[in-house]
C-alpha positions as CSV (number, residue, x, y, z in Angstrom):
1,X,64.8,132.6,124.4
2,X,65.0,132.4,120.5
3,X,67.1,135.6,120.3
4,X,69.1,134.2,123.2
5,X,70.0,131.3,121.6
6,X,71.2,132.8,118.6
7,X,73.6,135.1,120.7
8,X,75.2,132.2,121.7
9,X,75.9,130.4,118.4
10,X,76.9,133.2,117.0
11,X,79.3,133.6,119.9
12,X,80.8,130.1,120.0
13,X,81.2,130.2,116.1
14,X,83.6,132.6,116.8
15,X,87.1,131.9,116.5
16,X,88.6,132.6,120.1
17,X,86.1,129.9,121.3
18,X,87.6,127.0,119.5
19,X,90.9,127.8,120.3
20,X,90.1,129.0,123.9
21,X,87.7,125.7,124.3
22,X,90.7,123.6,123.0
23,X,93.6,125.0,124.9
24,X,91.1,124.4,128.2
25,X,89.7,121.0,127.5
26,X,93.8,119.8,126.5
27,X,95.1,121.3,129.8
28,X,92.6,119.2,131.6
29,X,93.2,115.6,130.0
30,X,97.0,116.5,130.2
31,X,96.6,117.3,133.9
32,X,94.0,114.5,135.1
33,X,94.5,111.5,132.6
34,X,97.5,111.6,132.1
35,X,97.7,112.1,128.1
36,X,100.5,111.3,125.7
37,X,100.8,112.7,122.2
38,X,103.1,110.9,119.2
39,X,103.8,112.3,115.8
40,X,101.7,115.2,115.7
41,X,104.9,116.1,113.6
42,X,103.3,114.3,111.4
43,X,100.0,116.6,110.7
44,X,100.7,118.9,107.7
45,X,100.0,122.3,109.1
46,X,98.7,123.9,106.1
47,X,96.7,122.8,102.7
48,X,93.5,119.9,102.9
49,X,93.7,117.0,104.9
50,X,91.5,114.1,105.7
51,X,92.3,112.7,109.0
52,X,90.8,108.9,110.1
53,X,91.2,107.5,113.6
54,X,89.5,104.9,115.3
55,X,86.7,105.6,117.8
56,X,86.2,103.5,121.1
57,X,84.3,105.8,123.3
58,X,82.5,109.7,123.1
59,X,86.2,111.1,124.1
60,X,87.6,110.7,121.2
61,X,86.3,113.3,119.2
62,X,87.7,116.1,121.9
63,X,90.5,114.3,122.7
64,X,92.0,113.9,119.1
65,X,90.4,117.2,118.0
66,X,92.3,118.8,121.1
67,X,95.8,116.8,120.0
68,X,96.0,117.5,116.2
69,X,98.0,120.7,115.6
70,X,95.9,122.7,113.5
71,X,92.3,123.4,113.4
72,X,90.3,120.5,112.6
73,X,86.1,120.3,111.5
74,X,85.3,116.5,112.6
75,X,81.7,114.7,111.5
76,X,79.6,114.2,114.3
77,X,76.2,112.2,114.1
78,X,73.3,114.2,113.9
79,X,71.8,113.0,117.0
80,X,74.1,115.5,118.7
81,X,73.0,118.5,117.2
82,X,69.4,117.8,118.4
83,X,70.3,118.8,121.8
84,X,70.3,122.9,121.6
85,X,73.5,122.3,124.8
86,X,75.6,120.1,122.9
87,X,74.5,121.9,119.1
88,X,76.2,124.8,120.6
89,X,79.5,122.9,121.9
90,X,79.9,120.7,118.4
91,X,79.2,123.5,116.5
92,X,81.6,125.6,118.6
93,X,84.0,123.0,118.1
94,X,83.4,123.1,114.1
95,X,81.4,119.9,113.9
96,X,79.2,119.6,111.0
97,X,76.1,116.6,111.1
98,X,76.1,113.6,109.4
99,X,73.5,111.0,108.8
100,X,74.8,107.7,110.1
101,X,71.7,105.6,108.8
102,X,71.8,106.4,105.3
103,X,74.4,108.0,102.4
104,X,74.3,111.8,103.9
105,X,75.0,113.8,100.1
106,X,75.1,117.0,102.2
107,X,77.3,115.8,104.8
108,X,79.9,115.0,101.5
109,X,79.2,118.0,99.8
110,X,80.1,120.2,103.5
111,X,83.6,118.0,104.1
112,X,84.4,118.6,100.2
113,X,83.6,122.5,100.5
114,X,85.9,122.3,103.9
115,X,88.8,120.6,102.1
116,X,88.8,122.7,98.9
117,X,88.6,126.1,101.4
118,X,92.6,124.0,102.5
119,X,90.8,123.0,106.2
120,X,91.1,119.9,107.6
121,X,88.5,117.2,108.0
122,X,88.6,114.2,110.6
123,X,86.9,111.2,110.4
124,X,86.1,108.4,113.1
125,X,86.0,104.6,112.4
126,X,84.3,102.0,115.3
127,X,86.4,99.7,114.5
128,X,87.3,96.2,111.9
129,X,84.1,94.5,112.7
130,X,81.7,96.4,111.3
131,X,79.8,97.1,108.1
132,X,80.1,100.8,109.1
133,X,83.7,101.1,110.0
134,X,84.5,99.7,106.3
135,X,82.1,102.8,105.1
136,X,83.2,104.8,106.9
137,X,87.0,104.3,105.9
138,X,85.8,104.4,102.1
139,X,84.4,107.9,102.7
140,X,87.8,109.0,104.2
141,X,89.6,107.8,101.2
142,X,87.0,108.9,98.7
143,X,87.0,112.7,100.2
144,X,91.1,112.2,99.8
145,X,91.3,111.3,96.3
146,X,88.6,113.6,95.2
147,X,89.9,116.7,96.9
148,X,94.0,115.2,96.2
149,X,94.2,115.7,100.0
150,X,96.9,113.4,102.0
151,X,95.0,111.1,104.3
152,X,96.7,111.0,107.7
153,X,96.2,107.7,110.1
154,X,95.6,108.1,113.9
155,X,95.1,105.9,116.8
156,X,93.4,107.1,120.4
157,X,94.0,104.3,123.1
158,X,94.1,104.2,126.8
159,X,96.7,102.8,129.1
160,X,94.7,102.4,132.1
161,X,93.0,105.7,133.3
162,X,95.7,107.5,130.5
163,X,95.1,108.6,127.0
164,X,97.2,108.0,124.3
165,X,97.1,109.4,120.8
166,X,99.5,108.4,118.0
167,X,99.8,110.2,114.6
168,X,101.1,108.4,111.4
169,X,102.6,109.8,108.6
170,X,100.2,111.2,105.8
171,X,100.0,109.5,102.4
172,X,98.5,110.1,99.0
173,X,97.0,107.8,96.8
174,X,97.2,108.5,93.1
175,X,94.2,107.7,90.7
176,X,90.2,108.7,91.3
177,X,88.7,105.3,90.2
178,X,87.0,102.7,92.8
179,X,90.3,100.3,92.5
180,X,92.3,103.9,93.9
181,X,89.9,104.3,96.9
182,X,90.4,100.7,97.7
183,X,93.7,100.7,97.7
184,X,93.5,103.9,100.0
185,X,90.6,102.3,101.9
186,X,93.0,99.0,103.0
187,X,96.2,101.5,103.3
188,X,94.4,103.4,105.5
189,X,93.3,100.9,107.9
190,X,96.7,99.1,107.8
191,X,98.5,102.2,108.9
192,X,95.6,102.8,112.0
193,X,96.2,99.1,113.0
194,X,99.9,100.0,113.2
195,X,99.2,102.6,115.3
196,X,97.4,100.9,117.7
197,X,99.9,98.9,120.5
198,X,99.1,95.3,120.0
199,X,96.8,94.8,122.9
200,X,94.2,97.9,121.9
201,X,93.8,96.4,118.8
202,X,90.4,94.6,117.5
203,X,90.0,91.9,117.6
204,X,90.1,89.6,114.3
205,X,93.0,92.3,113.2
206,X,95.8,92.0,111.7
207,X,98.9,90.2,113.6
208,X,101.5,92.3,111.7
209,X,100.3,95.2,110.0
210,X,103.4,96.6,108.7
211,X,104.3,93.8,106.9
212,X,100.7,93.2,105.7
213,X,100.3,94.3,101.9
214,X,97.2,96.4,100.1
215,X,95.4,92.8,99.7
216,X,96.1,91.4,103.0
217,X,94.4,94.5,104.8
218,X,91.1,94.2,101.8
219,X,90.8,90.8,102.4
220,X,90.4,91.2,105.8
221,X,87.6,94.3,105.0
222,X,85.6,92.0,102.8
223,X,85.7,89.4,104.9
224,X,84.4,92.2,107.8
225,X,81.7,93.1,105.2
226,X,80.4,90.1,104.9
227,X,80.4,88.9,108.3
228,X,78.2,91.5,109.3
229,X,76.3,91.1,106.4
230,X,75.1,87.8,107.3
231,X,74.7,89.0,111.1
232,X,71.6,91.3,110.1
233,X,70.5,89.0,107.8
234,X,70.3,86.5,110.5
235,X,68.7,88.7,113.0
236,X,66.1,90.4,110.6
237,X,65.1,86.1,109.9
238,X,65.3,85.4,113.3
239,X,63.1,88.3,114.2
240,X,60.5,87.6,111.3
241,X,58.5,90.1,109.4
242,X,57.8,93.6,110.9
């Protein structure tokens, strides 16, 4: 079975499956949910690039992955790899693990290696009312300024039973310090927000993205932050000692 097993990775890690598995899986959404791509003119074709999209459901990741024009290695949490099935379709797909509950070092250290080898690296966001999604977005713009990768903005909706997938135009921030990554950090999310038609946005949002500024959008962050800083605090009081 062991031997077995290894056949198979090896197979799927080859390159004819990614592109044969992507070519399939777009077909279908195209064909049965109707799917609508913007602005894939967008995606640089060639050099390093981190890409950040929001994240509303387990499509996502296949969906964008199967939209963006070039070959693309997305995070994925670890919990999918512990399943030998779905190890081999993420890791077929290019997925690499990532630690959601703590700072994963060697889940940095693999998206850095992919960027400086000129692939490209996506990242998915849950949202503006999270702790995570403002985490997550930092690690997006940090892996951009360390690597001087453009970050490109997406946005995955649905229209009813359709998909919809919008790609903004990428952007670089200059400077490595922490003020440069939140500068990136707040652009970032403004552009996603823009993205996003008015009704599949978050709520607490923005009104007007594009005419928000760097500050607006932090503001908004740090005020996310904090929220749901007090939230666990509350429930780890409410729920006493453990």
């Amino acid at each position: 079975m062991g031997r077995m097993y290894g056949l198979l990775m090896r197979l799927v890690e080859h390159p004819w499956f990614f592109w044969t598995a992507r070519a399939l899986f777009l077909t279908f959404v195209r064909v049965f949910y109707g799917l609508r791509i913007e602005g894939r003119e967008h995606v640089p074709r060639e050099g390093p690039i981190v890409l950040a999209s929001n994240h509303f459901s387990a499509w996502d990741p296949p969906v964008v992955g199967s939209c963006t024009p070039r070959e693309i290695s997305f995070m994925a949490k670890k919990e999918l790899f512990e399943n030998p099935v779905f190890r081999l379709a993420v890791r077929g797909l290019h997925a690499f693990p990532v630690d959601r509950s703590r700072n994963d070092l060697g889940a940095v250290k693999e998206a850095l290696r992919r960027l400086k080898q000129d692939r490209a690296v996506g990242i998915f966001i849950q949202g503006t009312r999270t702790a995570d999604s403002v985490e997550a977005l930092d690690g997006a713009a940090f892996l951009a300024l360390r690597t001087n990768a453009p970050l490109v903005p997406a946005a995955i909706w649905r229209d009813g039973r359709r998909f919809r997938v919008r790609f903004g135009e990428p952007f670089v921030v200059a400077g490595r310090d922490r003020a440069a990554m939140r500068r990136a950090t707040a652009e970032a999310m403004r552009r996603i927000l823009a993205l996003l038609p008015q009704r599949a946005r978050p709520a607490g949002a923005l009104a007007d993205p594009d005419a928000a500024d760097a500050d607006d959008v932090r503001t908004v962050l740090d005020e996310v932050r904090d929220a749901s800083a007090e939230t666990v605090g509350g429930d780890d009081a409410a729920h006493g000692p453990r």
